[in-house]
C-alpha positions as a Markdown table, in Angstrom:
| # | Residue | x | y | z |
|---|---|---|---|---|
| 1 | Unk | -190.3 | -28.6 | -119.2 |
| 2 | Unk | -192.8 | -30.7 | -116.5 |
| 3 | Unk | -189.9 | -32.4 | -115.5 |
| 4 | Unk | -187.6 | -29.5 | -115.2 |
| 5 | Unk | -189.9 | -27.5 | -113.0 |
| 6 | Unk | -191.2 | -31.0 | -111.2 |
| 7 | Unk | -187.4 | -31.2 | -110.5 |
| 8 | Unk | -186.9 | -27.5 | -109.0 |
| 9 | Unk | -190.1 | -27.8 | -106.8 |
| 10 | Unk | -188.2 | -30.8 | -105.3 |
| 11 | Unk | -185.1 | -29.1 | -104.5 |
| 12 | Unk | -186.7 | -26.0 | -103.0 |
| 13 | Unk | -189.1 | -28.4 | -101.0 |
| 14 | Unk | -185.8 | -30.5 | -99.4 |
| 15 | Unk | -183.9 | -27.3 | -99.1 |
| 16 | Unk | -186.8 | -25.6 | -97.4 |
| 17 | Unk | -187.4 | -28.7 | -95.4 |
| 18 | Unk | -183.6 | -28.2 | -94.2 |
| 19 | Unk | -182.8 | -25.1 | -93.8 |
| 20 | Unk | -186.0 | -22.9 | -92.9 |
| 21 | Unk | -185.6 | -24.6 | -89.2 |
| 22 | Unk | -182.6 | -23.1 | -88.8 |
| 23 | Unk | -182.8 | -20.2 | -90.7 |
| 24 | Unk | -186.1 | -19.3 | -88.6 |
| 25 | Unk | -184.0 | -20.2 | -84.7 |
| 26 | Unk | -181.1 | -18.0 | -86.3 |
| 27 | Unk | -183.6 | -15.6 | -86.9 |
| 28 | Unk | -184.8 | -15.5 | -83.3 |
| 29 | Unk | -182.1 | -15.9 | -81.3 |
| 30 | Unk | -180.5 | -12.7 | -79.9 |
| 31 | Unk | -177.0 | -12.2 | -80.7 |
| 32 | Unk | -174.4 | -9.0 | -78.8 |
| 33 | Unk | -172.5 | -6.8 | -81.9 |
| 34 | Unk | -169.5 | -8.1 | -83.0 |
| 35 | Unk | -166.1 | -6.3 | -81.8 |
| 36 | Unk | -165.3 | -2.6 | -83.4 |
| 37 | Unk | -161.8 | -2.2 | -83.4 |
| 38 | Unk | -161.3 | 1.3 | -84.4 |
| 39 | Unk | -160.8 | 3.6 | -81.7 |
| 40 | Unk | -161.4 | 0.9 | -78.9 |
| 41 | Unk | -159.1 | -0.4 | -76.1 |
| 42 | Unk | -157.6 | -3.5 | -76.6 |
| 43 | Unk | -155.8 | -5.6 | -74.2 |
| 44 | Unk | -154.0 | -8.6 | -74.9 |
| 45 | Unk | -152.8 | -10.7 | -71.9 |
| 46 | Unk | -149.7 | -12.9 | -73.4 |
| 47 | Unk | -149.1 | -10.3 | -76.1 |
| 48 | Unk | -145.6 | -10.2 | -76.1 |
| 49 | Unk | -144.8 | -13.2 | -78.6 |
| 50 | Unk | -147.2 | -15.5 | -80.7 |
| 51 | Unk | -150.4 | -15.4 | -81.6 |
| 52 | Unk | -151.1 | -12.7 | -78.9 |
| 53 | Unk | -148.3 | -10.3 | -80.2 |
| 54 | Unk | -150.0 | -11.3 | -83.9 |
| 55 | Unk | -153.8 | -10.3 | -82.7 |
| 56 | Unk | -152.1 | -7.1 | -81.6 |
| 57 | Unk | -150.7 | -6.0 | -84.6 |
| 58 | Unk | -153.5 | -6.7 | -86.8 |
| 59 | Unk | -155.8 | -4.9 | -83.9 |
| 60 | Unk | -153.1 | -1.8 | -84.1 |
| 61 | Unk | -153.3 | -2.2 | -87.9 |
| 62 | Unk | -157.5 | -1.6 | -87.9 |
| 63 | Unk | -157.1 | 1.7 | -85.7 |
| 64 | Unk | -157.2 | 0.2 | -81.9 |
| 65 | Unk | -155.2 | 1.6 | -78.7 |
| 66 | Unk | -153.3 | -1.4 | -77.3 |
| 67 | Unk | -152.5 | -2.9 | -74.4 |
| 68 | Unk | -150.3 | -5.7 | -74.1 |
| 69 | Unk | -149.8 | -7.8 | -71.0 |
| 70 | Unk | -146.6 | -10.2 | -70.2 |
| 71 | Unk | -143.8 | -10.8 | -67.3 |
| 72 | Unk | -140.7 | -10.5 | -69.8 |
| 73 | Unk | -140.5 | -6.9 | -70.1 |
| 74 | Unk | -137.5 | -7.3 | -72.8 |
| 75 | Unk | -139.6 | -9.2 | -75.1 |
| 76 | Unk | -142.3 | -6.2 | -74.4 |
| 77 | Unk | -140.6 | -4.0 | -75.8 |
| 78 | Unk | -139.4 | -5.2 | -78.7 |
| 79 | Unk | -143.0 | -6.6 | -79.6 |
| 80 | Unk | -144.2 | -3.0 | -78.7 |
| 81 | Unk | -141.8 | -1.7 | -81.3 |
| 82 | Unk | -143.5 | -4.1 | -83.9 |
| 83 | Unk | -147.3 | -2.9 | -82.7 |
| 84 | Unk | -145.8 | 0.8 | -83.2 |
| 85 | Unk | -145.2 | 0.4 | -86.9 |
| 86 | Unk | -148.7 | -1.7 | -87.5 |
| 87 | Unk | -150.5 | 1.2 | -86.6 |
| 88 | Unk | -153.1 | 3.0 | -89.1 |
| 89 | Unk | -153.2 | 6.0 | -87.6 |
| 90 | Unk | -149.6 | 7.0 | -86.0 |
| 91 | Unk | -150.1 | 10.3 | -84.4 |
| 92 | Unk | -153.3 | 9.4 | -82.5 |
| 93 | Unk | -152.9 | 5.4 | -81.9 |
| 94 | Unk | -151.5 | 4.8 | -78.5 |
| 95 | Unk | -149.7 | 1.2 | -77.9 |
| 96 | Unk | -148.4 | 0.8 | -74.3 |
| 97 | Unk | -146.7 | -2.8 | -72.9 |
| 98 | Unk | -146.9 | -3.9 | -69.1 |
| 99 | Unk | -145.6 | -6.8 | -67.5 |
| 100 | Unk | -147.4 | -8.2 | -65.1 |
| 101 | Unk | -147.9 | -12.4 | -64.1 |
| 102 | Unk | -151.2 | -13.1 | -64.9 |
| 103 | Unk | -151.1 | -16.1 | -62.4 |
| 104 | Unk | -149.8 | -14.1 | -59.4 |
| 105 | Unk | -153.2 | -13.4 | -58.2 |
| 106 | Unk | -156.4 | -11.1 | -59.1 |
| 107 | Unk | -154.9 | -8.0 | -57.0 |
| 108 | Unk | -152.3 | -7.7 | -59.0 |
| 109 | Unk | -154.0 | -8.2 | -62.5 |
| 110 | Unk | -156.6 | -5.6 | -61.4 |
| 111 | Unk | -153.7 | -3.2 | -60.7 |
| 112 | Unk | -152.0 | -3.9 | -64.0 |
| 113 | Unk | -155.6 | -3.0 | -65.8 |
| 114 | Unk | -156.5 | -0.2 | -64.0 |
| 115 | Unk | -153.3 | 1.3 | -65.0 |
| 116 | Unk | -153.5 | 0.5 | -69.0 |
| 117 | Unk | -157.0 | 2.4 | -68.5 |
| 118 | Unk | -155.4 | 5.6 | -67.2 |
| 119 | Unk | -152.2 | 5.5 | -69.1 |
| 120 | Unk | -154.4 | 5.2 | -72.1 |
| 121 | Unk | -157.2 | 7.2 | -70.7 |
| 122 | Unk | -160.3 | 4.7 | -71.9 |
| 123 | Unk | -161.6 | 1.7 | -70.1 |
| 124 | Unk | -160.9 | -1.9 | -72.0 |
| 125 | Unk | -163.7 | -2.3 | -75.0 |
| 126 | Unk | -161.6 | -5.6 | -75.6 |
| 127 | Unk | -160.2 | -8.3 | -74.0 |
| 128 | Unk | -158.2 | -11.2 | -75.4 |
| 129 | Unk | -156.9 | -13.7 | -72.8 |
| 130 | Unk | -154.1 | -14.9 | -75.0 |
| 131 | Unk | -151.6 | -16.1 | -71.9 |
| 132 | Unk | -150.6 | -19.5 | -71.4 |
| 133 | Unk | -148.1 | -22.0 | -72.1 |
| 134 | Unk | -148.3 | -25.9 | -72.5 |
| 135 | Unk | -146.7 | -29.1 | -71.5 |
| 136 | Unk | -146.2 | -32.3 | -72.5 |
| 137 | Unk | -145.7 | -35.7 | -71.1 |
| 138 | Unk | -147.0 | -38.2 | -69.8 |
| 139 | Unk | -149.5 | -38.0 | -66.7 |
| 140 | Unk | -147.0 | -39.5 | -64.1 |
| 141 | Unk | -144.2 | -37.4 | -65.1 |
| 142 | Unk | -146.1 | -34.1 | -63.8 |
| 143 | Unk | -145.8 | -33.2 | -60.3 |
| 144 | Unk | -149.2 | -31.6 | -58.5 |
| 145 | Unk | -147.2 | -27.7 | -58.5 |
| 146 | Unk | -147.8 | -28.3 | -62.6 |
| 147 | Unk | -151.3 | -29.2 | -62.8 |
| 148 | Unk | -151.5 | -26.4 | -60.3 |
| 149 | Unk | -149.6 | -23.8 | -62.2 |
| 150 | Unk | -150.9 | -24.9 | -65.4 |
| 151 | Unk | -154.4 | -23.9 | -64.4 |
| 152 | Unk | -153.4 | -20.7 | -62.6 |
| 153 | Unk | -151.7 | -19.0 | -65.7 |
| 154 | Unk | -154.4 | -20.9 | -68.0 |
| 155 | Unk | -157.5 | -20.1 | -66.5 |
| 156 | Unk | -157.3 | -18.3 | -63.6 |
| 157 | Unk | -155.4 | -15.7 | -65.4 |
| 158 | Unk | -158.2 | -15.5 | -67.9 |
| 159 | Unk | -160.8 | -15.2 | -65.3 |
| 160 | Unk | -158.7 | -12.5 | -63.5 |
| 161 | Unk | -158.5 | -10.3 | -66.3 |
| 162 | Unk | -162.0 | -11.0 | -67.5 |
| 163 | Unk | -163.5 | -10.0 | -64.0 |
| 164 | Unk | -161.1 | -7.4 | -63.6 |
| 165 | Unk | -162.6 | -5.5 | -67.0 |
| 166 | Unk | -166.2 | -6.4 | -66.4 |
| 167 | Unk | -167.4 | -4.0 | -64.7 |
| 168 | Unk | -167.3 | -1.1 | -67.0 |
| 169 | Unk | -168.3 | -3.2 | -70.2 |
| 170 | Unk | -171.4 | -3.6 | -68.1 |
| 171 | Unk | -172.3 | 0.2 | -67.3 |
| 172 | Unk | -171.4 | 1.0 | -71.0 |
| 173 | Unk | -173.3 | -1.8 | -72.5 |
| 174 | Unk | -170.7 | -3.0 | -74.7 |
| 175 | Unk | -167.8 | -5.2 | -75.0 |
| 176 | Unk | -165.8 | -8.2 | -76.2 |
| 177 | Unk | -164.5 | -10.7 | -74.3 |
| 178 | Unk | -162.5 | -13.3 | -76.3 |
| 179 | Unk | -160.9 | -17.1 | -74.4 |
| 180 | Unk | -158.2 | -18.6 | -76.8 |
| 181 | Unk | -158.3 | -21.9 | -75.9 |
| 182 | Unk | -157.3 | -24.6 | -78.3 |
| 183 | Unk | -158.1 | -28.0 | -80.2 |
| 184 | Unk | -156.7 | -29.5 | -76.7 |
| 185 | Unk | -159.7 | -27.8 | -75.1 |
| 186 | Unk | -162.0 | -29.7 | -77.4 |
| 187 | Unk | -160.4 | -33.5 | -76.9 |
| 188 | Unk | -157.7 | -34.5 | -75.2 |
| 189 | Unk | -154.4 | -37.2 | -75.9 |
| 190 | Unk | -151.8 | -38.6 | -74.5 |
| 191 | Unk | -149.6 | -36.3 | -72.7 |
| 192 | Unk | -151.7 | -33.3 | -72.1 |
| 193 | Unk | -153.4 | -34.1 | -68.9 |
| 194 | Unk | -152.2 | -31.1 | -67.4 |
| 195 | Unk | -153.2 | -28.8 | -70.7 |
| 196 | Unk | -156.3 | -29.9 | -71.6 |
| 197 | Unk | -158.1 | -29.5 | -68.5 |
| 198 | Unk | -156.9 | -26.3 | -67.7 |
| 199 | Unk | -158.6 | -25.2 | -71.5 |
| 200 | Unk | -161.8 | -27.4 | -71.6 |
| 201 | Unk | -162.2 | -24.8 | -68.5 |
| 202 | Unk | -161.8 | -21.9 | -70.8 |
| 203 | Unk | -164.5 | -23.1 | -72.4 |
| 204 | Unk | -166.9 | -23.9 | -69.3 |
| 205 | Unk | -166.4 | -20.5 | -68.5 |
| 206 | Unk | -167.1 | -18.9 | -72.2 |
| 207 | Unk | -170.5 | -20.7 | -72.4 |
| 208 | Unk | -171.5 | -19.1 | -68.5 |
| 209 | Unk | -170.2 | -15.6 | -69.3 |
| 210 | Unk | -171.7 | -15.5 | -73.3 |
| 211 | Unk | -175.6 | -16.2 | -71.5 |
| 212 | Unk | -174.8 | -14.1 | -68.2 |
| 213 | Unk | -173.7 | -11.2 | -70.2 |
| 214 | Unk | -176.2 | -11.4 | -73.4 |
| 215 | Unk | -178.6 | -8.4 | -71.2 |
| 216 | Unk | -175.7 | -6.5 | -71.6 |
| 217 | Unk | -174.6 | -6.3 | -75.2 |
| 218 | Unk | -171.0 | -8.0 | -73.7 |
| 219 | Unk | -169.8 | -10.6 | -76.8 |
| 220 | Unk | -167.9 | -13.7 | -75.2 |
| 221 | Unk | -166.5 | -16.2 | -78.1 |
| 222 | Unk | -163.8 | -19.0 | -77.7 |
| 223 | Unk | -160.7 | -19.8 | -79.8 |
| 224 | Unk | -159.5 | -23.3 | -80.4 |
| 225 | Unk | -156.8 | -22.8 | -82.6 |
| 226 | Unk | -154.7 | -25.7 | -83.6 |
| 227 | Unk | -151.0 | -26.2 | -83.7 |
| 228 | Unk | -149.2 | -22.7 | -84.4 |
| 229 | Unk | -145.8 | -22.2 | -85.2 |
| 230 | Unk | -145.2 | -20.2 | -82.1 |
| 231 | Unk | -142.2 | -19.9 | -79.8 |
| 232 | Unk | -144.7 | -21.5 | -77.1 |
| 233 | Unk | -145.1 | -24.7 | -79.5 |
| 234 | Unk | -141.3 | -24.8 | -80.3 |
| 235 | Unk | -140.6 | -25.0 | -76.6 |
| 236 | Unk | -143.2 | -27.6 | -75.5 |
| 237 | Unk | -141.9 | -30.0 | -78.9 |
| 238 | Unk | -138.7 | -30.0 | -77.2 |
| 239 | Unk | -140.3 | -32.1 | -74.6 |
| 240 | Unk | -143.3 | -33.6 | -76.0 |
| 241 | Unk | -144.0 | -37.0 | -76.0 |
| 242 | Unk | -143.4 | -39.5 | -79.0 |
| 243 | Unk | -147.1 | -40.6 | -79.8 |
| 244 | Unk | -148.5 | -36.9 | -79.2 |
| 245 | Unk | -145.8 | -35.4 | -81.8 |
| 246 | Unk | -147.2 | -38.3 | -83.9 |
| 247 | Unk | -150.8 | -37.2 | -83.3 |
| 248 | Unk | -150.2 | -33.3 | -83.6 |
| 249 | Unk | -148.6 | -34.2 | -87.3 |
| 250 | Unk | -152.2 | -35.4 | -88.6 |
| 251 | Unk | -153.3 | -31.7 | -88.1 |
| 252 | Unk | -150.6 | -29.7 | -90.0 |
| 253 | Unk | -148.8 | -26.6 | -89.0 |
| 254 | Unk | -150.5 | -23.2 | -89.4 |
| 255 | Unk | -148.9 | -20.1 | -89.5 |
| 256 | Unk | -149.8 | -17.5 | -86.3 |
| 257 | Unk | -150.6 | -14.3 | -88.9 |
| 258 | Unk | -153.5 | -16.2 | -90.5 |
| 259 | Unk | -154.8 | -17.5 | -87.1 |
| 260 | Unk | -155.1 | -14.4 | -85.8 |
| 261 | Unk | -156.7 | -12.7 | -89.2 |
| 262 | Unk | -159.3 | -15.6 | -88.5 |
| 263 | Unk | -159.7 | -14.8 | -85.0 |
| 264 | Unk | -160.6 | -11.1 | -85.9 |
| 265 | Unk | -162.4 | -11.8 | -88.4 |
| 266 | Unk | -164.7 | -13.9 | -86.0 |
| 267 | Unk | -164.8 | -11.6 | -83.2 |
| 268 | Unk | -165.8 | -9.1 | -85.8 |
| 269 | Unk | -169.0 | -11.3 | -86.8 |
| 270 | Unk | -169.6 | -11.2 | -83.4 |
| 271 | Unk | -169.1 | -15.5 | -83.4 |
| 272 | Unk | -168.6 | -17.6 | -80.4 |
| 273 | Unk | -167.0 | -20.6 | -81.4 |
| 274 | Unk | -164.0 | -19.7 | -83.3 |
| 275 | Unk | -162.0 | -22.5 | -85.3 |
| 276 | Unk | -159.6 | -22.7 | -87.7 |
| 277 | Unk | -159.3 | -25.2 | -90.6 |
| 278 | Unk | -161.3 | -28.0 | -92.1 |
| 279 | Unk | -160.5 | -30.4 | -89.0 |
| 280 | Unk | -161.3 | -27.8 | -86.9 |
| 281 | Unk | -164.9 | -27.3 | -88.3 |
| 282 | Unk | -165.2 | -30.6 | -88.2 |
| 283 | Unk | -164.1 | -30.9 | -84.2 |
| 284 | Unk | -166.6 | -28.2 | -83.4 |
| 285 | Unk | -169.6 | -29.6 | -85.0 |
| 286 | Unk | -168.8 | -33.3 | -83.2 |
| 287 | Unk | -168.3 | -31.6 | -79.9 |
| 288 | Unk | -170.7 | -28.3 | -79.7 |
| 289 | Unk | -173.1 | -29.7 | -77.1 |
| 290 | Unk | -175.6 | -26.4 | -76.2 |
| 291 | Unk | -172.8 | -23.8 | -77.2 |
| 292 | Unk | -174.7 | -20.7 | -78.6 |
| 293 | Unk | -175.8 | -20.4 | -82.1 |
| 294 | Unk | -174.1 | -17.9 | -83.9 |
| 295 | Unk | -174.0 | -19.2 | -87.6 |
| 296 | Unk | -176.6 | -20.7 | -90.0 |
| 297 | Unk | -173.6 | -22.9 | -91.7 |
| 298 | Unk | -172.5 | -24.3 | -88.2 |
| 299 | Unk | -175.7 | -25.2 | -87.1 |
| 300 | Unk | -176.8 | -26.7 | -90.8 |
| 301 | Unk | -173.8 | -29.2 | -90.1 |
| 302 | Unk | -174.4 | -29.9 | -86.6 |
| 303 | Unk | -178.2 | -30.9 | -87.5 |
| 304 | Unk | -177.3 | -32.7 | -90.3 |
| 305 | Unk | -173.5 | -33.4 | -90.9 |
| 306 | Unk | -173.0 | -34.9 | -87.6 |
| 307 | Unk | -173.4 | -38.7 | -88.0 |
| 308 | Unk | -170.6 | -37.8 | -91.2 |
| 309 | Unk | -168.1 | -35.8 | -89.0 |
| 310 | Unk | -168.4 | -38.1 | -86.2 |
| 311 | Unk | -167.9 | -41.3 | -88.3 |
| 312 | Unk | -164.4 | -39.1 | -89.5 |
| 313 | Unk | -163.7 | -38.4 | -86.1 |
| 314 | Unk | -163.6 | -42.6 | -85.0 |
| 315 | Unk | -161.0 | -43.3 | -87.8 |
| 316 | Unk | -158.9 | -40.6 | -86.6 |
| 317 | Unk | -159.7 | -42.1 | -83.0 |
| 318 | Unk | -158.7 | -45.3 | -84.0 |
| 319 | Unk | -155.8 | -44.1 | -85.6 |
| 320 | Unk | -154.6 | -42.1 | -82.9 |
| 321 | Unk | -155.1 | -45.5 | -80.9 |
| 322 | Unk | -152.3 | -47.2 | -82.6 |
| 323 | Unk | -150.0 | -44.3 | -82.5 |
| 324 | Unk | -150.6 | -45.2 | -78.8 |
| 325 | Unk | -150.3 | -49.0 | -78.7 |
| 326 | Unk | -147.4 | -48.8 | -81.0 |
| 327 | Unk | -144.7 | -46.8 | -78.6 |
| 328 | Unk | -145.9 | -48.9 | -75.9 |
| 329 | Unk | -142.8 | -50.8 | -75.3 |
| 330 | Unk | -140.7 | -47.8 | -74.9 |
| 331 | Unk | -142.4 | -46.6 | -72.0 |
| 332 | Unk | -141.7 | -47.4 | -68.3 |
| 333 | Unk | -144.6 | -49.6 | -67.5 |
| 334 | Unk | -146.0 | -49.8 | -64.0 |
């Protein structure tokens, strides 16, 4: 019986040892409410198709007005159609679609916003920055208009919207303001030189806006979903590059209707780093930096998990290395 109890005091000592640090800082740190989707305003930039036309039916589904935002105005309304018949509450629900090119400049974004807010008569509770598209190949193959045009729809269409809503989150003390970036905004390969940069931004800009708007009750979190069998992803594999189809193949395929469940679910707990799957976890533990704390379980791994994960993370490196130096001779070598 000594034994037993000697045992148990050693367990609570090394578990009290780890986890009352954290537990304590978690304790201390001021986190904004999670999203409330009932009732609230929801706009979804790139919600015609995807996992944007996905976070809008499960958002129409839990009793929110919607917004969608996209330039195809066919694909609008046939994804507005689907919204329509997600709803919980049919006779008081609204669901509206506009198009509108995110990348065609701020004016025009502001215009397209300001109108969902009268049409729908409430301001935007909930943003969800959902536009963008990808490509793939190698860096010498891209002219400067696509690094350019990648990083207007990417992230300056994010930061139009985001600005363009800001405003009245701030004089009603409440909000959620939610980047989906993506695994490619957490490391980049071969191939997506003119992606990856344009959501690494994405998540620059989530870290400055979650501590600028904290005062203000405003939640700002940060998606990094990984490959998701999307009509986006079907169109860049057309033209992706050998050793990055090799590459995304290690990660799997996950379907868009349980990314976005996750993403809700997240934006619910009010969390800013949102990741899907084991190899996500593991990504956002190696690679968290200062990003806020906004889970005990997160921070327990990055504390202590880290020197595991990271050693994980090298054999995938050094695997992803060879997929490299193998297709080597196929390429036009300068």
């Amino acid at each position: 019986m000594h034994i037993v109890a000697t045992v148990l005091l050693w367990i609570i000592g090394i578990f009290s040892a780890l986890f009352l640090p954290i537990i304590i800082i978690y304790l201390f740190t001021k986190r904004p409410n999670g999203a409330k989707f009932q009732g609230n305003h929801v706009l979804i930039t790139g919600g015609s198709q995807g996992i944007g036309l996905e976070l809008a039916k499960q958002c129409a589904a839990k009793g929110a007005n919607i917004t969608i935002v996209a330039r195809n105005m066919k694909l609008l309304d046939e994804a507005k159609t689907m919204i329509e018949q997600c709803r919980k509450y049919p006779d008081s629900q609204r669901v509206q679609a506009l198009s509108c090119d995110v990348a065609s400049g701020y004016d025009a974004v502001e215009e397209t916003i300001r109108k969902a807010e009268k049409t729908i008569d409430q301001h935007v509770g909930i943003l969800i920055n959902c536009a963008g598209f990808s490509s793939n190949k190698y860096f010498e193959d891209f002219s400067v208009e696509d690094f350019r045009m990648l990083m207007d729809v990417n992230y300056f269409g994010a930061l139009y919207a985001t600005k363009a809503v800001l405003e009245q989150m701030k004089f009603f003390k409440s909000g959620t303001i939610t980047f989906i970036s993506s695994q490619g905004g957490q490391t980049g390969f071969i191939g997506m030189s003119a992606y990856s940069p344009t959501k690494f931004a994405l998540k620059g800009l989530a870290e400055c806006l979650r501590s600028e708007l904290l005062p203000f009750n405003i939640n700002v979190g940060v998606v990094y979903p990984p490959d998701t069998d999307t009509p986006g992803l079907a169109k860049e594999n057309a033209q992706k590059a050998i050793e990055c189809h090799e590459i995304s193949e290690t990660a799997g395929l996950f379907k868009a209707e349980h990314v976005a469940q996750r993403i809700l679910k997240e934006m619910e707990a009010g969390t800013f780093s949102i990741v899907i799957g084991i190899d996500g976890f593991m990504l956002d533990t190696v690679s968290g930096g200062l990003s806020p704390i906004d889970s005990i379980i997160k921070s327990f791994a990055q504390v202590y998990l880290i020197g595991i994960f990271k050693l994980i993370a090298l054999f995938y490196a050094t695997i992803f290395q060879r997929i490299v130096m193998k297709h080597k001779e196929k390429r036009h070598m300068y």
